[in-house]
N, C-alpha and C positions, 0 to 999 in steps of 0.2 A: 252356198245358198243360205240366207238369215234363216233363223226359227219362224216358224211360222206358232202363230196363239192363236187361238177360239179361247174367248171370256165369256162365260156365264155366268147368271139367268137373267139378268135385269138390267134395266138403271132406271134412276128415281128423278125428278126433280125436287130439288131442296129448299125450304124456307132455313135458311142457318142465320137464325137472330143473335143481336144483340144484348148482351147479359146486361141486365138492367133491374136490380131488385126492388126499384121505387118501383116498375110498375107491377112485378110479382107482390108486390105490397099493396097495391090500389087494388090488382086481381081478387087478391086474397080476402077485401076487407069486403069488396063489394059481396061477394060469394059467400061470405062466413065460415072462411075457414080458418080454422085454432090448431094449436098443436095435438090435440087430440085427434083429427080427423087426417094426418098424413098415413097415407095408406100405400105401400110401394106394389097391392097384388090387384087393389079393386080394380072392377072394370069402367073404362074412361068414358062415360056414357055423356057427357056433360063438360063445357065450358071448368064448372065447378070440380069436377073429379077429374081432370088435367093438372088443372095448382096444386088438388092434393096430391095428387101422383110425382108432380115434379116437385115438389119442398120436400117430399120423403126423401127422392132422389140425393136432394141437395144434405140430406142430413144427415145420411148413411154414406155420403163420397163417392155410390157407386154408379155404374152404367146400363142402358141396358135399351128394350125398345119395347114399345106400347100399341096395342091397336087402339084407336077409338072410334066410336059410332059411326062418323062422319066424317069427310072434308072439311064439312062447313065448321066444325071446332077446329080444326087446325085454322084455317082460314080466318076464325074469330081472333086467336091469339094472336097468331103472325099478326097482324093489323095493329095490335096493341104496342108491337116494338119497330126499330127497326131492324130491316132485313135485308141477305144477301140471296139471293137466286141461284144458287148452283147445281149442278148434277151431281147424283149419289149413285147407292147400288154397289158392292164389292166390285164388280167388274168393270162397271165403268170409270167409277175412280182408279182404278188398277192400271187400267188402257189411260186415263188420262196421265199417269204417274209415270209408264212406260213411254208414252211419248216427250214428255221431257227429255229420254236420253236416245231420243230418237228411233225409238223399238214401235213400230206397228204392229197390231192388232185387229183381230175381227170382234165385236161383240154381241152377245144376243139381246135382245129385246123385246121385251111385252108390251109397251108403251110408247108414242114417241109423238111427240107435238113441235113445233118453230120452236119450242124452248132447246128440247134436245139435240134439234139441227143447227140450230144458230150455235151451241156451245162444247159440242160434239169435236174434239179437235180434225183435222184435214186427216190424219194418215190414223183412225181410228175408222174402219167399215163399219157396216152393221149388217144382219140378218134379223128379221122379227116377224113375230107372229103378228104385230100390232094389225085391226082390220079400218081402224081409223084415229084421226088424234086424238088422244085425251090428253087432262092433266088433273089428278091426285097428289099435292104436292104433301111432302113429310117436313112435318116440325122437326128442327134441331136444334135443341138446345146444349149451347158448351157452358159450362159455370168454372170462376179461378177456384183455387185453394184459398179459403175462408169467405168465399162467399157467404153474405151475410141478409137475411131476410126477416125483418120485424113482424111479428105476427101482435095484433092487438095494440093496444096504446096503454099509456099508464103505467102504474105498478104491475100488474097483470103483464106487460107484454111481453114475450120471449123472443129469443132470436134461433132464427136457425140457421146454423153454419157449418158451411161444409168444410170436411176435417181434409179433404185430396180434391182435386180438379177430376173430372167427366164430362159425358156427354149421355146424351137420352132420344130419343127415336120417338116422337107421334106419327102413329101414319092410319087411311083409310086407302087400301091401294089396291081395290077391286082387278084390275089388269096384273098386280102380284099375284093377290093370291088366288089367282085363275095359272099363272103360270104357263099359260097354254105356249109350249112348244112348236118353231117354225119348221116349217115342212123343210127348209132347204136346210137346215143344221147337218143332216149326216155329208151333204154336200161339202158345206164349210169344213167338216171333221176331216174329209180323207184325203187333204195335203197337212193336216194339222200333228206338228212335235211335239205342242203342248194345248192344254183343254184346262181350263180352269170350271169348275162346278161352282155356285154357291145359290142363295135367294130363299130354300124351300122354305124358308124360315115364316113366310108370311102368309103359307096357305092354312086355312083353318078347317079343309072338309076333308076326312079321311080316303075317302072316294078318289076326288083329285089328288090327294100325297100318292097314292100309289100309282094312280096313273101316270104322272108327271115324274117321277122316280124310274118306272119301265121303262118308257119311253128316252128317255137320257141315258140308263143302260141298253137299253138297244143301240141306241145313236152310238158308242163307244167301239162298237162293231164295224164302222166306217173308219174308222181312225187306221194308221199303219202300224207294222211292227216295231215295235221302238219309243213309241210315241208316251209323255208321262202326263198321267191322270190325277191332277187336284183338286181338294176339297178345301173349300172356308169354310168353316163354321159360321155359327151365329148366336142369336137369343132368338127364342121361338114365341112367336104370337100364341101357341097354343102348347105349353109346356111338352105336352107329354108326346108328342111328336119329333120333338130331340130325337130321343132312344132309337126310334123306327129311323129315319133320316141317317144318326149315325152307324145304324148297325149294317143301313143297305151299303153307303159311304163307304165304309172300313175295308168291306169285301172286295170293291171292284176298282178302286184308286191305288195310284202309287204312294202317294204323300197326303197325306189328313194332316190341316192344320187349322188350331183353334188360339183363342187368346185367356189372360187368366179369370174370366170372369166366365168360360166355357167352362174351361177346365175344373174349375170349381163347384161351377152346378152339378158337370157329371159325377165329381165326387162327394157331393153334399156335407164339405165344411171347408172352411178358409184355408189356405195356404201362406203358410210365410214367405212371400218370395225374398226375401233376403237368407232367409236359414238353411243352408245348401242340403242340408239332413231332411227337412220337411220336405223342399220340391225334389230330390232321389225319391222320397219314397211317396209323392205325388205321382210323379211321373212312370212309377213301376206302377202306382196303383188305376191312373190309367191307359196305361199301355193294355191290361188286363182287359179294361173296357171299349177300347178301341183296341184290334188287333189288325191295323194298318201294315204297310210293310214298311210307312215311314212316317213318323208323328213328329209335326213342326206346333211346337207351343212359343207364340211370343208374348211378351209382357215390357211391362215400361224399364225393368229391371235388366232383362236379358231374352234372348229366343235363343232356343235351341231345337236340335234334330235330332232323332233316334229312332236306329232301326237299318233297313238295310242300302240305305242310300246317305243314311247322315252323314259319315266322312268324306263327302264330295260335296256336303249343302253348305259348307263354311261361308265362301262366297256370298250365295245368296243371301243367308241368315243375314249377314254383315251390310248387304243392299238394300236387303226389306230395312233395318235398324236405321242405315243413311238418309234413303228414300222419307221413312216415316220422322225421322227426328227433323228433314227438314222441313218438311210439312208443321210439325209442333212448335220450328221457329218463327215460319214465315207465312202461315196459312197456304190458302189458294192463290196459283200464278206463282211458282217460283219458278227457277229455270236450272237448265245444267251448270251454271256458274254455280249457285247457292248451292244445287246438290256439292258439287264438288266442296264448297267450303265448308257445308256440314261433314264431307269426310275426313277433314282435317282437325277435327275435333276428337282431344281424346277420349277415351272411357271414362267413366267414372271411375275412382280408384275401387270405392266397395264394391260397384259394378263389377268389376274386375275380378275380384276375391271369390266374390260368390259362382260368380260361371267358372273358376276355374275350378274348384272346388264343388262343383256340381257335377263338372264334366269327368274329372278323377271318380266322386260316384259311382255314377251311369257307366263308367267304363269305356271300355274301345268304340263299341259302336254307337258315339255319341257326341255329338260337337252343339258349343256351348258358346255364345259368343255376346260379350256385356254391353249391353247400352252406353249411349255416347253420354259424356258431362252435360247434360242442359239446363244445370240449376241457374246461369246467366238470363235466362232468357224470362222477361218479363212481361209477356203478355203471348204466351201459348198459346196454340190451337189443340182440341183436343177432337177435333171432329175428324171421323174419316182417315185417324190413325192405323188402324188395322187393314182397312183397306187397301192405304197409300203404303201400308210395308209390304204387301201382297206384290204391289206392283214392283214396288223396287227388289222384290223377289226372286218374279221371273223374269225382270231385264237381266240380271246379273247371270241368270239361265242362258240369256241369249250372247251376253258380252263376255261371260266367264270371269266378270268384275262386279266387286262391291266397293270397292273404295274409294274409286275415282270414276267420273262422268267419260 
């Protein structure tokens, strides 16, 4: 009998625009904003406090996701570029990424309009709470390494460029952060091997966290004996909701997995991922904070597992890396051929160095596996990486491969 998957909480529809810094530049001038006014925390209440939000983005290299007041600001920029239309959400990018290698899924749903059904692949189900269509669509924006945005004209003008490639998240996604739970989910649970968690990231009212939080540990009650319980992480609309979100997480999952810009908030300063002495004693410091029984941290560098399932995650680790590295080659629509030819790609050599040497660390109960070479590849995706390694995750769960398609 195949695995059976349940993917949650969500899926999104996507505006994934076109990096284009003439018109971040036209944005910029009309709005009046200067380098003075990049702000990576204010709240995006305005047209004008989106540019400044995303050229902080761009100047700091880093990632992350944004609420703003409205639709109708995402809706004003998307317009301004061109754009591609896709579906998002950790789970349904995950279920899209798993049916490449031909792995079905059930997912859950808060949302769902002709958008979702038209692009929804064939052997992906759903369950949802939706009571009717809507659509809230989420800006995405991906920028290269050195992206470059002139702020001002003249002697005066500065530029702002970004030092690493990312991606950035606008969204008004009233049906997220309602989150409301489908009555028939403990139904879909109780032939379900594997249960993937993720989404609470986008609710803002303490009321609903909690309630939306019980109700999914209840639903875990439907599941069989045997069956393994996953977390994704995320970046939280409402910071200090992390904490709560991970602490309920930690208790009642088998595998908690975050990437390094989670990792990083919970421990409130940078990490070297290349200095195999910093992430050991990252990774002790939060093991501490998460007391999962299995912690999967991935990064562009390496992902690794620790804990009491990590020497049997090798596989996966290595799927999610395949899964997500082809995606970073080839964006959206690759297939089992392209997967396959990203696993013929070797490591990088320091890639190499550092997880093995991370893993030596960490000790026995720890497996460490490096990132493929992708410095070939000149015009990456960086959107909907962490997701798409999710997926090539728990295929390789279901095929007991990561290597090959």
């Amino acid at each position: 009998m195949s695995t059976q998957f349940v993917l949650g909480m969500g899926g999104t529809v996507d505006y994934e625009i076109r990096w284009d810094p003439q018109v971040l530049e036209a944005l910029a001038a009309e709005h009046g904003v200067g380098p003075d006014d990049l702000d990576l925390d204010a709240p995006v209440d305005s047209v004008r406090d989106l540019v400044r939000s995303l050229l902080a983005f761009v100047r700091d290299g880093v990632g992350g996701e944004r609420f703003v007041a409205s639709s109708d600001i995402v809706e004003a920029v998307a317009a301004r570029f061109d754009k591609a239309v896709t579906l998002g959400g950790t789970c349904v990018r995950a279920a899209i990424a798993m049916d490449v290698l031909g792995v079905p899924s059930t997912v859950h749903l808060v949302s769902i309009d002709d958008t979702v059904r038209r692009l929804l692949p064939a052997t992906v189900d759903h369950v949802s709470s939706a009571t009717e269509d809507t659509l809230d669509p989420h800006l995405i924006v991906q920028y290269p390494a050195g992206a470059r945005v002139r702020l001002g004209t003249g002697p005066g003008a500065v530029d702002v460029v970004a030092p690493r490639p990312n991606r950035i998240i606008y969204a008004n996604d009233p049906p997220h952060r309602e989150l409301r739970i489908a009555e028939d989910l403990p139904d879909a649970l109780r032939t379900a091997d594997v249960f993937l968690l993720s989404s609470f990231n986008v609710i803002q009212d303490p009321v609903t966290l909690e309630d939306r939080l019980a109700r999914c540990v209840d639903a875990l009650g439907a599941m069989p004996d045997g069956a393994l319980v996953m977390f994704e992480d995320a970046g939280f609309h409402v910071p200090a909701f992390s904490t709560r979100v991970r602490d309920v997480m930690a208790g009642v999952v088998d595998v908690y997995s975050l990437n390094e810009d989670e990792m990083q908030s919970y421990l409130g300063r940078r990490v070297d991922l290349v200095d195999p002495s910093d992430v050991a004693a990252a990774v002790g410091d939060l093991r501490a904070l998460v007391p999962a029984p299995t912690l999967v941290v991935h990064t562009q560098h390496w992902a690794l597992a620790v804990g009491e399932r990590a020497r049997s995650l090798g596989p996966a680790l290595r799927g999610g890396i395949v899964m997500a590295s082809t995606r970073y080659r080839l964006g959206d629509g690759f297939t089992a051929d392209d997967y396959a030819a990203t696993a013929a790609t070797a490591p990088g050599e320091d890639a190499a160095k550092v997880a093995a040497e991370v893993e030596r660390l960490l000790g026995p109960d720890a497996t460490v596996v490096p990132a493929l070479d992708l410095t070939a590849v000149r015009a990456p995706t960086t959107i909907g990486l962490g997701d798409t390694f999710i997926g090539g995750f728990l295929a390789a769960l279901a095929t007991g491969r990561g290597e090959e398609a």
